[in-house]
C-alpha positions, 0 to 999 in steps of 0.5 A: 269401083272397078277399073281396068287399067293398061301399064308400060311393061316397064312400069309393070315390071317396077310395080311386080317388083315391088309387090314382090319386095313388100309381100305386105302390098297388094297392086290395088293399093299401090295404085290407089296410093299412087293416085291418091298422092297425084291427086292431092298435091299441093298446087304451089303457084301462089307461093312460087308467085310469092318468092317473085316479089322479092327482086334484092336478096342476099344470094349468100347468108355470109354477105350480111352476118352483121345482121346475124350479130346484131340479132344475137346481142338483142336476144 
């Protein structure tokens, strides 16, 4: 499928750049690469929403290393 795209000049001169940096590129790759990343991301709600059940936590590992010690003599 064909499509015409505008860019910002800023981000034209970024996308020319690294054409010329990486000679192994074409522009429709990069964009595609682009898009395909952007449109694959992961949607982290659920887990974000998961870490908000924990409402007590040790805001430093050192504030329990009895824990750490009892664990290494059971092993």
């Amino acid at each position: 499928m064909e499509r015409t795209i505008n860019l910002l000049d800023d981000l034209a001169q970024r996308v020319e750049r690294y054409l010329q940096e990486h000679p192994g590129e074409t522009c429709d790759r990069v964009v595609a690469k682009a898009l395909e990343s952007k449109l694959t991301q992961k949607n982290l709600a659920p887990l974000l929403a998961l870490a908000g059940i924990v409402t007590e936590a040790p805001h430093n590992a050192s504030d329990h290393t009895e824990d750490k010690n009892a664990f290494i003599r059971e092993c």
